[in-house]
N, C-alpha and C positions, 0 to 999 in steps of 0.2 A: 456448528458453533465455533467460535472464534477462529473464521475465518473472512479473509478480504471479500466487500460487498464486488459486486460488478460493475466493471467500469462502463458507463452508460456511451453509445455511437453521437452523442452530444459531445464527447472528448475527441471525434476525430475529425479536428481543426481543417483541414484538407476538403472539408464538405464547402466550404468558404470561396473553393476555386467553382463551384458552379458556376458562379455571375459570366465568371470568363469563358469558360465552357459551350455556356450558351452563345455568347457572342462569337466564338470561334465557329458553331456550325451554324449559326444563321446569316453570318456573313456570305457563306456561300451560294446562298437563294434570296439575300436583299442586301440593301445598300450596307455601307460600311457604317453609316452614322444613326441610320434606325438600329441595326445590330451593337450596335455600341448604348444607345439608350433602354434599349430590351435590356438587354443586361446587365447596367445600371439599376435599373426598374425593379431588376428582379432580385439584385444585391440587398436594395432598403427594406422590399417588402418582406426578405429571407430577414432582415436583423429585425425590422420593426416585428415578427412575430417569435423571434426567440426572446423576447424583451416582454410580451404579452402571454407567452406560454406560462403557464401556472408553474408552480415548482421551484427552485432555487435555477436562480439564472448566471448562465454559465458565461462570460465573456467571452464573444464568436471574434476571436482577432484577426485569425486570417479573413472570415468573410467583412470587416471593417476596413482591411487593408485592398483585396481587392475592389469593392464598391468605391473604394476612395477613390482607388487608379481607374476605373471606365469612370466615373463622376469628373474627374477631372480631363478626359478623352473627349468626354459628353463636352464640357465645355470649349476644348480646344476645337471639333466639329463647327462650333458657332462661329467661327473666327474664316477656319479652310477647311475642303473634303477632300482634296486631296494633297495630304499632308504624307500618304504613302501608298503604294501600289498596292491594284488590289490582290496580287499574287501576294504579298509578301506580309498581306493583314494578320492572319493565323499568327504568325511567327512574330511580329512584332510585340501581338499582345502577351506572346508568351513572356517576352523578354521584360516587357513592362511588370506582368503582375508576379515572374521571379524576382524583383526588386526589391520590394518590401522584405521576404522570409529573406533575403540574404542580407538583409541592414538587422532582422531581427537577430539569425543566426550566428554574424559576426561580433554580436552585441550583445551574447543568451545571456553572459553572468550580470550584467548591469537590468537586463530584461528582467530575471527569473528576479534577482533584488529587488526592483521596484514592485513587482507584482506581490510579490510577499510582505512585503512592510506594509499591505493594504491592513487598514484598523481592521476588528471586527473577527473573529475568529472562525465562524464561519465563511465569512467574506473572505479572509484572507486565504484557506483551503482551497475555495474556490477559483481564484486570483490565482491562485501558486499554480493549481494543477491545469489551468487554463494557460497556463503560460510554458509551461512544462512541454504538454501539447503543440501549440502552436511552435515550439523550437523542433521537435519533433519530425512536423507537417513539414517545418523549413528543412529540415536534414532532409525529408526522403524527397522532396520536390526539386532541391538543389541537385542531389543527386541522379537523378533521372534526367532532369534539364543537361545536367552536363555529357552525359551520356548522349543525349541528341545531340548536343553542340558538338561533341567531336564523331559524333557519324555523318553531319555536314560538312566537316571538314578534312574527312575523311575520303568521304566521296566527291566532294569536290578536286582532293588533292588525285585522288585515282584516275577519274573519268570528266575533264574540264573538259568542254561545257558539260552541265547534267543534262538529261533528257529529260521530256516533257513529264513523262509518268514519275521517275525521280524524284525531279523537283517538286511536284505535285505530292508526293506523299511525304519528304521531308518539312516541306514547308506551310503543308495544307491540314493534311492529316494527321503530324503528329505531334503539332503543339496541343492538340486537345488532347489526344492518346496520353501525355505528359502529366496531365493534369487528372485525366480520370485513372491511368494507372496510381496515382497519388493517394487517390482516394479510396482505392482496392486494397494496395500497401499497408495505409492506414488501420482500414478494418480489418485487416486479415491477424494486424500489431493488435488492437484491441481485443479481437477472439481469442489471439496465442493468448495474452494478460491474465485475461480473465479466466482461462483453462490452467493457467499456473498458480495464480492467488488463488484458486477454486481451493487447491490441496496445499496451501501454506496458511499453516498455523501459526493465532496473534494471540498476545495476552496482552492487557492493559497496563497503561504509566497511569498509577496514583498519585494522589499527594498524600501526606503523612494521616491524613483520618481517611482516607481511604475512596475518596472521590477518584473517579476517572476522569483522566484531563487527556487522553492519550493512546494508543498503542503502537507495539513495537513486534519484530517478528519475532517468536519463540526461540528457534537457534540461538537468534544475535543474546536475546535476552540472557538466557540461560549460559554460553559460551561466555559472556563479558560482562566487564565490569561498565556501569552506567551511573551516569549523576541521576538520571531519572528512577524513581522507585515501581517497581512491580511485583504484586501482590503472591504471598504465597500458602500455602493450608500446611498445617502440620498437623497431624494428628499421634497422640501417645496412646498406647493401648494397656488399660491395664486389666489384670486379673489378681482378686485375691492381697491384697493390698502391696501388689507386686508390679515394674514396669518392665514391659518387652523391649528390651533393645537390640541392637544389631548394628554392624560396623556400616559407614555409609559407603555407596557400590565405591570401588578403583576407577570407574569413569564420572565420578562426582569432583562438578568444578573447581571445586575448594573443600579441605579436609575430609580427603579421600581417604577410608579406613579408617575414622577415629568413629567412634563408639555416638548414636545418636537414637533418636526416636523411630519408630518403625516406618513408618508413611509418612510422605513431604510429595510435595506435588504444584506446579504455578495453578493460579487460575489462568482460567480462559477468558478472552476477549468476548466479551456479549452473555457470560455466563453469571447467574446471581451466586451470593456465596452458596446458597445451600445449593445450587445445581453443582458446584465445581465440588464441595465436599462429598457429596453423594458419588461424582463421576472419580473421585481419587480412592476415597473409601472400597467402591466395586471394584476398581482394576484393581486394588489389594487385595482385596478380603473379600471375595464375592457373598460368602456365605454370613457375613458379620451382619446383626440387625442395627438397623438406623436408630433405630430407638434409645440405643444406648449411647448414640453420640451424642455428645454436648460441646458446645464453646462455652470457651476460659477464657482469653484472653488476646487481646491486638496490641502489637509493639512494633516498632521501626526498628528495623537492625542494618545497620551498617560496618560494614568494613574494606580492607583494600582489595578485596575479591567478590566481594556483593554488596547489591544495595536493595530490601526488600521492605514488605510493611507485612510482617508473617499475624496470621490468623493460628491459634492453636485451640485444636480442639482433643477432649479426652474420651476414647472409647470405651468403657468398662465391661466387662468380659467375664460373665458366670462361669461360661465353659471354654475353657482356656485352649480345647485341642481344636480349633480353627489356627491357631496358631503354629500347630506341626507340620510346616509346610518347607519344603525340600528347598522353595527359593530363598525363604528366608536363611541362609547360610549365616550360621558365627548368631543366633539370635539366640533369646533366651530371656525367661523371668530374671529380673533383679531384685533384690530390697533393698529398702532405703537405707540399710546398713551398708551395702556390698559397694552403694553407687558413692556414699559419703565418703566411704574409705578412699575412691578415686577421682574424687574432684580435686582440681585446680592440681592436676600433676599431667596437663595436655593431654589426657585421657577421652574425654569424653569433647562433643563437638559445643564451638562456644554458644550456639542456640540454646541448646537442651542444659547448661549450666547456668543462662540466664534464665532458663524456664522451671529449672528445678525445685526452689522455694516451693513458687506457688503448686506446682503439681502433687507436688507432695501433699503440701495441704489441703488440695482438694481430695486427693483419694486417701487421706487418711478420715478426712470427715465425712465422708461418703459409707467407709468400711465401717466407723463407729454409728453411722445411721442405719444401718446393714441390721448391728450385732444390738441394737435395741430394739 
């Protein structure tokens, strides 16, 4: 729970270099210009069925980009067939269909822009992260191509003229190599992803009544200050018409050591409120019964070091020695005399002195419903 879904092998863009793929080894056992229509062929019918596949549909750029380029090879065939050697076919098409990802690549911020202004909010996630990808695709294809382009001219500068086997694997065998190690790359990027988002924890961006419109990664959240709101549980604990307080840890973002309520905790991403109070409440207080917890109150709090929509809920407390516990350092019963004497002298944290009123008055009407 509240963690990153898995990124589906539909995000890796690199699957798009098939078309050419195919036409690079069928060129070798047929003509150059059926080779070129197979491949084409096989470019529409790959997009016309990501288009028909059920699901939320993903924008296949690279594979639009390369069908474009044999689509338009297909046509140039109509015209002449030999428009290039058939030693040198592999390797031409390689360089044609690194074209596109390198107009896309020199172009990602104007790319990733367009793709995001896409209307539609779903639409647009999709759009964004489709675009994201195919910049991606274009890094590790450009990269790889280049590495071949200077091992041909590497070898060329070494050993002019190449030899037969040579040139045969520079020019034959490894514009496809090019393309399917791309696509290994790819997925090998998409496994790592997904083994790392497996163990990173998210919580949700609210809006002020508490909708999720959002989330964001727990560190960043918790570490920084954000215009976006994220949701938090507080809970008071009282016993005997008394509150448990305790100083907030020295590694707390903001008012570190001042005097606050016993348990605070974010929710989690994909968690209902009562699973996240229940999971805050147990890593507390294992021993404390649910039954006594109740919700009071939801307020937006902001300031120049948070920006939250806190849920406070109050736990009431028959038998007060769950609460003699070694972690809670500096804690202890208060009463409402002890905490009035210290408010509004930077004592206490500014949560718990806008929640004080009302807390009060509920555990004072709670104890008079008690003692009748």
């Amino acid at each position: 729970m509240g963690h990153q879904k898995v990124l589906s092998s539909k995000f890796n863009m690199s699957l798009g270099f098939i078309p050419v793929i195919i036409s690079i080894l069928l060129c070798e056992v047929i003509t150059q210009d059926i080779s070129i229509y197979t491949g084409a062929g096989v470019g529409v019918l790959l997009y016309l069925y990501s288009w028909r596949h059920k699901g939320a549909r993903i924008p296949q750029i690279i594979l639009c980009c390369t069908t474009g380029m044999l689509l338009l090879l297909s046509i140039t065939t109509l015209f002449t067939t030999s428009y290039c050697p058939r030693s040198m076919f592999p390797f031409t098409l390689e360089v044609s269909a690194i074209i596109p990802p390198l107009i896309i690549f020199l172009n990602r911020k104007r790319f990733l822009d367009y793709h995001a202004a896409q209307t539609g909010q779903c639409c647009k996630q999709l759009f964004a992260q489709s675009a994201e990808a195919a910049i991606v695709s274009a890094r590790v294809v450009l990269i790889i191509s280049f590495l071949h382009f200077l091992t041909i001219f590497l070898a060329i500068l070494i050993s002019h003229p190449l030899g037969n086997t040579t040139r045969y694997i520079l020019f034959n065998i490894a514009p496809a190599a090019v393309f399917i190690l791309c696509i290994v790359f790819n997925q090998f990027g998409i496994i790592y992803f997904n083994v790392v988002m497996k163990h990173t924890v998210f919580v949700p961006i609210v809006d002020k009544k508490g909708d999720v419109i959002g989330k964001a990664i727990a560190s960043e959240a918790i570490n920084k200050r954000h215009d976006y709101i994220n949701p938090v549980i507080r809970i008071a604990a009282a016993s005997h018409g008394m509150l448990f307080l305790l100083p907030r840890p020295q590694c707390s973002t903001f008012e570190k050591g001042k005097i606050d309520l016993l348990i605070e905790g974010y929710l989690l991403y994909g968690e209902t409120l009562e699973q996240g109070v229940s999971r805050i409440l147990r890593q507390a207080l294992p021993a404390a019964p649910l039954d006594d917890l109740h919700f009071n109150l939801k307020y937006h709090f902001e300031n120049e070091a948070t920006n939250r929509l806190i849920y406070l809920f109050t736990l009431d407390l028959d038998d007060d020695s769950i609460l003699c516990n070694k972690s809670f350092k500096g804690g202890k019963l208060w009463t409402f005399q002890q905490i009035e004497h210290n408010l509004d002298r930077n004592f206490f944290s500014h949560c718990f002195e806008y929640e004080y009123e009302h807390l009060k008055s509920i555990i004072c009407t709670r104890e008079k419903y008690k003692e009748s």
